[in-house]
N, C-alpha and C positions, 0 to 999 in steps of 0.2 A: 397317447396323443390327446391333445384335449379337446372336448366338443365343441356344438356350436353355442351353446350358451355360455362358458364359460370365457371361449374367445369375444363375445356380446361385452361382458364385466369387462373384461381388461380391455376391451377397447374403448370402455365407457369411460374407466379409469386412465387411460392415455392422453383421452380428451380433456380430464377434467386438468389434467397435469399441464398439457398443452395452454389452455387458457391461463393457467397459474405462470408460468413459464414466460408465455408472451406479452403478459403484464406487468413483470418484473423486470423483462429487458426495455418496455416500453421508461416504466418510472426510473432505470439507471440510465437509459439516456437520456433522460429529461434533468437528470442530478449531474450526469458528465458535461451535458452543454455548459451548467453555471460554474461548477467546480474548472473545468477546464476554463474557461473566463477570467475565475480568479486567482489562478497560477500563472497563465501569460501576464496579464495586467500587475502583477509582483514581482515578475522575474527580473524582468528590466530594471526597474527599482533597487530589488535587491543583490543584483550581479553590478551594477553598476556602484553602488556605496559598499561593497566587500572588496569590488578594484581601486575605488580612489582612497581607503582608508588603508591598506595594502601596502599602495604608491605611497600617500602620505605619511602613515607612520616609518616606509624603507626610507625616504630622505630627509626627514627630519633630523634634525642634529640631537645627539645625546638622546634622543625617549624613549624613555620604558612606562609601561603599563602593567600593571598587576594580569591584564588578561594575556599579556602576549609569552608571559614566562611559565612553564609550566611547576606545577606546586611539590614543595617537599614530599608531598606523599609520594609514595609509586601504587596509590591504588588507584581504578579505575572506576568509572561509571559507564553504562553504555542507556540509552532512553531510546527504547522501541517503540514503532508507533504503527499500529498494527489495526487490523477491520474489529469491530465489535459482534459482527454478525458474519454466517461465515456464504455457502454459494455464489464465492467469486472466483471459482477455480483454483489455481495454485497461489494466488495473491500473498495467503499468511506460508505458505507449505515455503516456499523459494526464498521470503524473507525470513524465516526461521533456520532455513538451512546456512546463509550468513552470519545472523546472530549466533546459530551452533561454531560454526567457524571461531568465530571473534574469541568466543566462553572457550573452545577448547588452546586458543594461544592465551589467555587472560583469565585463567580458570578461578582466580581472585575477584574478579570482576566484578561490581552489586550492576542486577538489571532491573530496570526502571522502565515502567511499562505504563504505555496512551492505547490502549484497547487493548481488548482480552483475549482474543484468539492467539497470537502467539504466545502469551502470556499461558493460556493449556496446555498448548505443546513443548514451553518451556517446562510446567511444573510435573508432566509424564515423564520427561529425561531428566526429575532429578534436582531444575534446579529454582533456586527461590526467589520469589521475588521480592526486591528489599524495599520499593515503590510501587504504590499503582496510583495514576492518579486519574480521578474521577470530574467529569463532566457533567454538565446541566444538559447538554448534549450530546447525540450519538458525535457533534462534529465541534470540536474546541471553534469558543470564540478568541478572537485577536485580544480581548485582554485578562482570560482565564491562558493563555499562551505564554504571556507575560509572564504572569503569577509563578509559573511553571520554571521560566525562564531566571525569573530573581532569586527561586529558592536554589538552583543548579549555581546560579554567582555562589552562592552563601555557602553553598555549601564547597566550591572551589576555593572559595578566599577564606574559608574558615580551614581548609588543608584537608579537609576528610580524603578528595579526592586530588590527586595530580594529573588527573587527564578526565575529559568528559567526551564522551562517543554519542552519535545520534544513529540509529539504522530506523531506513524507511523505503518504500519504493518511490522509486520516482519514476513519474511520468512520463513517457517519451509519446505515446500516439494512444488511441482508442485501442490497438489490439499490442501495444506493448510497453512494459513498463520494466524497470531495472534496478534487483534489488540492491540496496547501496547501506554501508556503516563508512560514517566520516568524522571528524574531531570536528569540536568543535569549542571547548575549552583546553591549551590555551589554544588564543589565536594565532598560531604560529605563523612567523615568515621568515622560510630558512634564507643564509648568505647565499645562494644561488638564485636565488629572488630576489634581494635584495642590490645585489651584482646588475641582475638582466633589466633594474628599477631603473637603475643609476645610467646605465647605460642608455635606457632609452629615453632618459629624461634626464638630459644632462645643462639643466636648465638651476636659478636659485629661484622659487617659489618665495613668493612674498605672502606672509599669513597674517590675518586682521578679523579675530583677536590670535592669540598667538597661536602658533600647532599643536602645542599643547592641554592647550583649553578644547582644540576641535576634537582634536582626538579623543579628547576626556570625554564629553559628551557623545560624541559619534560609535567610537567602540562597542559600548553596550547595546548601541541599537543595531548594529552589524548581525550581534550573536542572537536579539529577539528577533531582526528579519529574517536571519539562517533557521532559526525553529518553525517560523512562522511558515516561511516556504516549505520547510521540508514538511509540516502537516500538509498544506494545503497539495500539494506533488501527493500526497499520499493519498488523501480524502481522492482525488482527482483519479488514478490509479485505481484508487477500490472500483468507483462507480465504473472507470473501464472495463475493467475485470470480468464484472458481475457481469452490466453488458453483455460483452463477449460471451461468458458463461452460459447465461439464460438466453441465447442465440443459439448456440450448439444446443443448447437442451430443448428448445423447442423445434429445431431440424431433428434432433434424433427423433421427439414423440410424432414427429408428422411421419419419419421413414419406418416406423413401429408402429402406428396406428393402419396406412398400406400395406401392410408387411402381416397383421393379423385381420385385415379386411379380404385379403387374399386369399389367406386360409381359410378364415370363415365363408368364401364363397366357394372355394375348392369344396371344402365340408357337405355344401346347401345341396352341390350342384351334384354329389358322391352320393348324395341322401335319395334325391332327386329321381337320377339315374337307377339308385336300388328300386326304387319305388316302383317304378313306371316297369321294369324289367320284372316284378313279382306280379304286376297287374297284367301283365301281357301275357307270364307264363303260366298264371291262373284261367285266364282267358282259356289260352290252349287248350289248359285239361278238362274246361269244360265243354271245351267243342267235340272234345275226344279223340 
């Protein structure tokens, strides 16, 4: 059983852990406020030009696009995007267990890795990574995104790859987030889409300049605002995480820090009581 000084250190150390703890949940919800900011304020933007390009390319007459057919190749890419730093709780654990999924139906696969933490637990099971790409920051900017974004074209329209995958968590609230792999080269739109398009828009759209020029233009930007959002869902998701994380870890040290305050009173009070009972029974023998 340990004594009272020893219980003294660990409850020093509990403390010290406590103050570390509740200042890191402090500066991830100061980082969730803005990231969460800049995921709503995108969303709409870009949910809304992935549905009218969608719409527009299903009724257009005759158009094809290099992004919408998928490539000679049958190999695959899949671009992780994952925390750099890890005490966010299961954040990289649960998007790893996906991308484990994805590699074990696509075991050809190259994975292409935006932070390093799953990128470790990929290279412990084995497998390798054929990209990592590197930042000026812990948080890509919107035109280091890009950058990102035009080598994945290049590298689609050159055939290396016939299909391109993105996995990332996405953002749903402060205490939840859901890990997700989705395509996103090509941009497909299957004939049951295409069908429900026609249907609900059973109208002749008049285009100026023509649908083809918009599409031309607007496509690519589709696939840089689908990257775009899925970092910033992801960036947004960490800071929750961590949050979250460093919330439970500073409840536990405070029910750890009670919990050997306790003892060490129980201890003080055991010490106490011997004391006083060797002083009384001394007493005794001197009265005789």
């Amino acid at each position: 059983m340990a004594n009272i000084k020893e219980l003294k250190v660990r409850i020093s150390s509990t403390k010290s852990t406590l103050k570390i703890t509740s200042a890191m949940k402090l500066v991830s919800a100061a980082k969730l406020s803005r990231a969460q900011g800049n995921i709503q304020s995108l969303k709409p933007y870009s949910n809304e030009l992935d549905s009218t390009i969608r719409t527009a390319s299903a009724l257009a007459d005759d158009y094809s696009h290099e992004f919408l057919e998928a490539g000679d190749s049958l190999r695959k890419a899949i671009v992780v995007i994952s925390s750099n730093k890890g005490l966010c709780g299961g954040y990289n654990s649960q998007l790893y267990k996906q991308v484990k999924r994805f590699m074990g139906e696509n075991p050809d696969a190259d994975l292409l890795f935006m932070g390093r933490k799953v990128r470790e637990l990929a290279k412990r099971d084995g497998f390798k990574a054929t990209r990592d790409y590197v930042f000026e920051k812990a948080e890509p900017r919107y035109d280091e995104v890009v950058s990102v974004v035009n080598e994945l074209t290049e590298l689609f329209k050159s055939g290396k790859y016939g299909e391109i995958y993105i996995a990332f968590n996405s953002f749903v609230s402060a205490i939840e987030f859901t890990p997700t792999v989705k395509p996103i080269l090509p941009f497909s739109i299957t004939e049951a889409e295409k069908a429900e398009l026609v249907k609900e828009f059973p109208v002749d759209f008049k285009y100026e300049p023509s649908a083809e020029v918009i599409l031309d233009a607007l496509i690519p930007e589709v696939l840089v605002m689908t990257v775009y959002a899925s970092v910033l869902d992801a960036i947004a998701a960490e800071h929750a995480s961590r949050m979250t994380a460093m919330d439970n870890a500073t409840n536990n040290s405070k029910d750890m820090i009670r919990t050997l305050t306790l003892k060490a009173n129980k201890l003080r009070q055991a010490a106490i009581t011997t004391e006083l009972t060797e002083i009384v029974s001394g007493a005794e023998s001197l009265n005789g």
